[in-house]
C-alpha positions in Angstrom: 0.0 0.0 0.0 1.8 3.6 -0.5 2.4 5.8 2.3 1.1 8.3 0.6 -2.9 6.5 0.7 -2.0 6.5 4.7 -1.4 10.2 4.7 -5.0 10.8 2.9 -7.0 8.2 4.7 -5.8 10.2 8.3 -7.1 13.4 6.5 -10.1 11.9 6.0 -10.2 10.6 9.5 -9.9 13.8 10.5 -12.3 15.1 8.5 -14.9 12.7 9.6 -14.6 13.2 13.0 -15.0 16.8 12.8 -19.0 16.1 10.5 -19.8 13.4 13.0 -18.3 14.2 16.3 -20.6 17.1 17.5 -23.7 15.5 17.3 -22.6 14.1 20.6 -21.4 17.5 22.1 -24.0 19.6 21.4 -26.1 19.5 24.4 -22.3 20.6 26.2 -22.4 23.1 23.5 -25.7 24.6 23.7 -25.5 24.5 27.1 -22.3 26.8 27.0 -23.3 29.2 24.5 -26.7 29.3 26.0 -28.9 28.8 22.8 -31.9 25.8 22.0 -31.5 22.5 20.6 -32.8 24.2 17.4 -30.4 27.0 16.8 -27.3 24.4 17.8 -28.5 21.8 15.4 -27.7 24.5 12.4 -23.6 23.4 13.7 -24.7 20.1 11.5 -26.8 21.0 8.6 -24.4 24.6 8.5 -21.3 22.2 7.9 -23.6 19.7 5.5 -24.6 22.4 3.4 -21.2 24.0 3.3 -19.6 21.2 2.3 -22.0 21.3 -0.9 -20.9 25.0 -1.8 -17.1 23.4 -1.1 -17.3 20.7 -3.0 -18.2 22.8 -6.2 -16.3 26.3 -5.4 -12.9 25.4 -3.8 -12.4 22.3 -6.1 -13.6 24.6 -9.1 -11.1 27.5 -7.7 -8.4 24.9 -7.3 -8.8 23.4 -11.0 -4.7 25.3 -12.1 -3.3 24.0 -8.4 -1.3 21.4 -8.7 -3.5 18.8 -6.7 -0.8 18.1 -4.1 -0.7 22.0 -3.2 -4.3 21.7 -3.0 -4.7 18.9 -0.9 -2.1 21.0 1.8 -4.2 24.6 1.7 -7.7 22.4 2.4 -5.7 20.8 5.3 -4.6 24.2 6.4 -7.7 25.5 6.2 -9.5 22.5 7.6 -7.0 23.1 10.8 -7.9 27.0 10.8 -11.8 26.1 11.1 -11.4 23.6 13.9 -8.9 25.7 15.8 -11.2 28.6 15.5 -13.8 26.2 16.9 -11.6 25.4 20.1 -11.0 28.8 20.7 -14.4 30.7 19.9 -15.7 32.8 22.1 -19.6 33.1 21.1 -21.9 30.5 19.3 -21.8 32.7 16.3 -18.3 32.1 16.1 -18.3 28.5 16.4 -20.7 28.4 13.6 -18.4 30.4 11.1 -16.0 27.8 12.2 -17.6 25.0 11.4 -18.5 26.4 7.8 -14.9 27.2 7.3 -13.6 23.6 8.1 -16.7 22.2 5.9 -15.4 24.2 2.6 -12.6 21.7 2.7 -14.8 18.4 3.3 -16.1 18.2 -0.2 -13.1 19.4 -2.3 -10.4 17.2 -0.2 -12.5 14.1 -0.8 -12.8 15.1 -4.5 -9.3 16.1 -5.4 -8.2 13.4 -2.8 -10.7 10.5 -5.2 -7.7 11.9 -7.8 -5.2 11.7 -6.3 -5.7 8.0 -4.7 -6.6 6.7 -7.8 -3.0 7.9 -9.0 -1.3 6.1 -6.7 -2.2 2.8 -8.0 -2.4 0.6 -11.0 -5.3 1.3 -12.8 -6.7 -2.3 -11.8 -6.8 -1.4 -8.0 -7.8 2.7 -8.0 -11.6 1.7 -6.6 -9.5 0.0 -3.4 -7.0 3.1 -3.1 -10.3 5.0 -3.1 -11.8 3.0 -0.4 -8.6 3.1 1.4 -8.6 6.9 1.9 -12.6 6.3 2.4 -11.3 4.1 5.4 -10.7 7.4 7.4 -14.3 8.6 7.1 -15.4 5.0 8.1 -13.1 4.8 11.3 -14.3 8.2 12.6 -17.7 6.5 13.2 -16.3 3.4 14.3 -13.8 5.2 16.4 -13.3 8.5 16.6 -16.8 9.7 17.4 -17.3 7.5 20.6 -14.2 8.7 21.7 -13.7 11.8 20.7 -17.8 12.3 22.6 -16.3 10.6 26.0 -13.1 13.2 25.8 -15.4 16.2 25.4 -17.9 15.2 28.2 -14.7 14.7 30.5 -12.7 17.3 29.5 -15.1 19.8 27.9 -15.8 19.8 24.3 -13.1 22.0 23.2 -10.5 19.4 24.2 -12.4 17.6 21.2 -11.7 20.5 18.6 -7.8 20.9 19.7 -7.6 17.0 19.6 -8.8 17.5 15.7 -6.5 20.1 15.2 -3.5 18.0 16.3 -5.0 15.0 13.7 -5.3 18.0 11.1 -1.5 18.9 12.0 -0.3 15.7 11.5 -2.4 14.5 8.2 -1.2 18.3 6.9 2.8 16.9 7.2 2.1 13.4 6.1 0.7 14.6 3.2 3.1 17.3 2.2 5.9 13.9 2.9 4.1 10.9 1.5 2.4 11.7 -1.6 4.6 11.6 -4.1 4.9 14.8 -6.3 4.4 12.4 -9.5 1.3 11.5 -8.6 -0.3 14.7 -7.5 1.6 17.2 -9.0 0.2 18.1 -12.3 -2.6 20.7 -11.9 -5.9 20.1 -13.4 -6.3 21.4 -16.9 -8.2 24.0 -16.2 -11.8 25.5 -15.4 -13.0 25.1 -19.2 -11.7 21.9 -19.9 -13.0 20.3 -16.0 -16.4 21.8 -16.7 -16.7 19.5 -20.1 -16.9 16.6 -18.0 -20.5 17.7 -17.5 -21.5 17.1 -21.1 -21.1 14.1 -20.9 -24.4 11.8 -19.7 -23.2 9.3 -17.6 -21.5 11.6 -15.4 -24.9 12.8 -14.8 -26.2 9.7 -14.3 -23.5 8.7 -11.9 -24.8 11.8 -10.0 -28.3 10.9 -10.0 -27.2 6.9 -8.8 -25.0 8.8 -6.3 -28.1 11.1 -4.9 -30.5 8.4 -4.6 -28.5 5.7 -3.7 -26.6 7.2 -0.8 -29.5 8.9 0.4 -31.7 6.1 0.3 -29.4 4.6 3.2 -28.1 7.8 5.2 -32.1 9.2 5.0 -33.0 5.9 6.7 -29.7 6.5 9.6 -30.9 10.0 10.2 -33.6 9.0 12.2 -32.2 5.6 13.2 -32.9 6.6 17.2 -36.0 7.1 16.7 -36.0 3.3 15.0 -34.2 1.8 17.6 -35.7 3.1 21.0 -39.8 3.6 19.8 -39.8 0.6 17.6 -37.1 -1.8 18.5 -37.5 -1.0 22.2 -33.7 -0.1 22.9 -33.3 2.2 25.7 -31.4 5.8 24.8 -28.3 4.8 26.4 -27.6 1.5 24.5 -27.8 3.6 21.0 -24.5 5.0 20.7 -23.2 1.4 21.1 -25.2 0.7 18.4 -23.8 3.1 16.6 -20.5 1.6 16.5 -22.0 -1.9 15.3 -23.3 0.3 12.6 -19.6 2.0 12.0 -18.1 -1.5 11.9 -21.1 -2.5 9.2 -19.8 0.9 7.8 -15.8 -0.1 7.5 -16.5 -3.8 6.5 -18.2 -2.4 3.4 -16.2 0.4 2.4 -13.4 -2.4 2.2 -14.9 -4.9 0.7 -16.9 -2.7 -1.9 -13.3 -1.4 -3.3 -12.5 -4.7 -4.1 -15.7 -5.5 -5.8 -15.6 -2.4 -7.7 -12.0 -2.8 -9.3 -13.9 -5.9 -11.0 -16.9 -4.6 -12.4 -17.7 -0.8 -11.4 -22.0 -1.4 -12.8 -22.0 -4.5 -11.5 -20.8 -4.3 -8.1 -23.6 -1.2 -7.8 -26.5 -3.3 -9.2 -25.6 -6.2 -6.9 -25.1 -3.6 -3.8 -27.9 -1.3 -4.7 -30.1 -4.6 -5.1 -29.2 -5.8 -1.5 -29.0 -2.6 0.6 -33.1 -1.9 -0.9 -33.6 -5.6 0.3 -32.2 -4.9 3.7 -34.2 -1.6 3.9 -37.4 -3.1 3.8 -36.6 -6.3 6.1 -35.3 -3.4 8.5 -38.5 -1.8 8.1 -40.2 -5.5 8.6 -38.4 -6.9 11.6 -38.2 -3.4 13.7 -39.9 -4.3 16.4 -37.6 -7.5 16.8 -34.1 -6.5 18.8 -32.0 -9.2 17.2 -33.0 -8.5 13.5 -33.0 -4.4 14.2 -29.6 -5.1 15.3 -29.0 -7.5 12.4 -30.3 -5.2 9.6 -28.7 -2.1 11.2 -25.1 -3.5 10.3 -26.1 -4.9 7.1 -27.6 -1.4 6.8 -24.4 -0.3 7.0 -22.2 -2.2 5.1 -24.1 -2.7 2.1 -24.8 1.8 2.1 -21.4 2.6 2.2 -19.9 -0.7 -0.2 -21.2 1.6 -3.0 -19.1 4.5 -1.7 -16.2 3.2 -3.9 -18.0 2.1 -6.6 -20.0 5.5 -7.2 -17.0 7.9 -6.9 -14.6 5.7 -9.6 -17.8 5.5 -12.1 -17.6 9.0 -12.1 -14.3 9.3 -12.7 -14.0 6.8 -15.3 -16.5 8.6 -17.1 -14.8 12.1 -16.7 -10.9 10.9 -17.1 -10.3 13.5 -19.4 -10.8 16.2 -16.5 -12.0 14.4 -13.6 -11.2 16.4 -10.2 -14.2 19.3 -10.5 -16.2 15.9 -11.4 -15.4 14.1 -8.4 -15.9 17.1 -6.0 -19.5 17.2 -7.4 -19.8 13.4 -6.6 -18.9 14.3 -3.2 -21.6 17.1 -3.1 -23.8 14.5 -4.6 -23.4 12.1 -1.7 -24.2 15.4 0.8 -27.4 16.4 -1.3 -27.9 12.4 -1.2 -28.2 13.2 2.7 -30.1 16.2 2.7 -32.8 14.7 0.6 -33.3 11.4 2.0 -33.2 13.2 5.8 -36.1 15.6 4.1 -38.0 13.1 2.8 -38.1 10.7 6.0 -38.8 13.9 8.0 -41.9 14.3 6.3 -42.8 10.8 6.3 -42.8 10.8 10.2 -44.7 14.3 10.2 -47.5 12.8 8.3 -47.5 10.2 11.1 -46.7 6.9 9.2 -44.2 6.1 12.0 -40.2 5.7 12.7 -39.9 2.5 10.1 -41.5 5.2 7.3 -37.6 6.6 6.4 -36.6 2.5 5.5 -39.9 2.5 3.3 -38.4 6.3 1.7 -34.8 5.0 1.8 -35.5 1.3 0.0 -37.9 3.4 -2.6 -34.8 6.1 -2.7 -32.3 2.7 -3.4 -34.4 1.1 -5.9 -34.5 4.6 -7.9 -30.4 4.3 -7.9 -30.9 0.6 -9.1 -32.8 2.1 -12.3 -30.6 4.5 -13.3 -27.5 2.4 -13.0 -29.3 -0.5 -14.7 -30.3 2.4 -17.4 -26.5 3.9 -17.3 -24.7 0.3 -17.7 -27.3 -0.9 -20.6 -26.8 2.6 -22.8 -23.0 2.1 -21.7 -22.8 -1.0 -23.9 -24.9 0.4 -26.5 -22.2 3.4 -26.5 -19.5 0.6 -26.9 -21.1 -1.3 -29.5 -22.0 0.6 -31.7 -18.6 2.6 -31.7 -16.8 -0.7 -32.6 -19.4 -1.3 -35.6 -18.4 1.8 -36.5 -14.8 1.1 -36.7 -15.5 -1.8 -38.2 -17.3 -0.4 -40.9 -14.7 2.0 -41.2 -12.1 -0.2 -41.7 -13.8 -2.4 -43.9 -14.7 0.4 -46.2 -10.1 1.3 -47.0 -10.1 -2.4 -47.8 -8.8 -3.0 -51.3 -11.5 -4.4 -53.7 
């Protein structure tokens, strides 16, 4: 494995812990800055919705950086935001902050998808991909319990500095272990990355990417509510649920890279196929602990075994100028989240109950199924009838 995919993956880590992490602190939080539950849940969807502007602007601004350069300015300013965070004084602040480590989420994932996949032999970029992924998987497994139980002993800002230090240290591995051959060569510009777009599949690989990562994390947003009103788990025993979840989480991220490397459409039918199965025997067997617990790891590792699989079909599809591509994959995923969180939201408004966001998310999964059914099948059509045509081609300068 090269050092260098180390050196991402603990960005990434970082990263990870700094979305998840404060959805465990924010009762310290609000309590400190003296505001409600509502006004300190805006620390979450602030940072989701600035990783979407990030995502497109930095990794648009970023297209004549050489990607290595840009992967050590989003570090630095990934470190600014969370040190601001340990130091702010007021909650408005802490929520400028949080948006300023955000802007770095989307575009470091994006240009870091590059990156990875350079790092490799083409036959193994969809596991260098899921290696860096890796980080983002073991702040849930890891670094969110812990980095919770620090901040309740210590105060939550010991949380913030301990990110900082991780940001430090991913900033120097980064600037040591990726090699400047594989990073090096800026993108080819603003014109050419934005061409990507023309093409259909990368749309469609956007659209699998929306519904099919929504589908699982819109289902996870109100996973508590599953768990203690229709499972009958008390509060306390969810965040260790949570981690069987994570490790459902990390299992798939590695095993989907794998899968991918042999068969991008495949792999994605296959997963897409069994995480909307899983969805509806979740919603089916709610009420039973065991198969809650059961589904809810399956949940996990068959949502985030597509992770892999989704970002290198984009960038297969955009090679020619893939980075701005990828950093829209990753706003994808984060739209993904937003849409399937709405959508469950409502469900439970209009009182069908906590197992309604399964019924959304399997419905949400089965729409990715389609369009990468409908993606692979004009895929081969795209093939086939460009080799006719070389064919014919050919046969046409043959002497007569």
């Amino acid at each position: 494995m090269p050092a260098g995919l180390i050196a991402l993956a603990l960005g990434g880590f970082g990263i990870g812990l700094t979305e998840f992490v404060i959805a465990g602190l924010l009762p310290e939080v609000a309590a400190d800055f003296h505001v409600d539950e509502a006004a300190a849940g805006w620390l979450i969807s602030g940072y989701a919705l600035a990783v979407v502007v990030g995502a497109l602007g930095l990794t648009a601004a970023a297209t004549r950086i050489p990607r290595k350069a840009a992967l050590l300015g989003l570090m630095v300013l990934f470190i600014a935001g969370n040190l601001l965070s340990a130091l702010v004084p007021s909650y408005g602040v802490m929520l400028g902050g949080r948006v300023l480590a955000a802007l770095c989420h989307g575009a470091f994932f994006g240009i870091g998808s590059v990156v990875a996949a350079g790092l490799v032999a083409p036959e193994k970029q969809a596991r260098a991909i899921a290696v860096m992924f890796t980080g983002l998987t073991a702040a849930n497994v890891l670094g969110v319990p812990f980095g919770t139980l620090l901040g309740q002993a210590l105060g939550w800002r010991s949380t913030f500095w301990a990110i900082t230090v991780i940001g430090v240290v991913a900033l120097i591995g980064i600037a040591i272990l990726v090699p400047r051959s594989a990073a090096d060569t800026p993108t080819a510009g603003l014109r050419s990355e934005l061409s990507a777009f023309r093409s259909g599949q990368v749309w469609l690989s956007l659209s699998a990417t929306v519904l099919g990562f929504g589908g699982m994390f819109g289902a996870f947003t109100y996973i508590a509510y599953t768990l203690t009103g229709v499972s009958g788990f008390p509060s306390a025993a969810v965040p260790w649920l949570l981690i069987l979840f994570g490790l459902g989480l990390f299992t798939g991220n590695w095993v989907g890279g794998r899968l991918a490397d042999r068969s991008i459409d495949g792999t994605l039918m296959w997963l897409l196929a069994a995480l909307a199965v899983v969805l509806v025997a979740f919603a089916l067997v709610a009420g039973l602990p065991v198969g809650a617990v059961i589904a809810l790891v399956l949940m996990g590792a068959f949502g985030f075994a597509t992770v892999p699989a989704l970002q290198l079909r984009v960038l297969s599809y955009a090679s020619h100028a893939p980075t701005l591509a990828s950093g829209a994959n990753i706003a994808a995923f984060n739209l993904g989240n937003a849409l399937g969180a709405w959508l469950g939201g409502l469900t439970i408004a209009a009182g069908l109950g906590y197992t309604s966001p399964l019924w959304v998310g399997a419905a949400m999964t089965v729409g990715a199924l389609i369009v990468v059914v409908f993606a692979a099948t004009a895929a081969r059509r795209g093939r086939s009838g460009t080799e006719q045509g070389a064919q014919a081609t050919s046969e046409s300068t043959l002497p007569v």
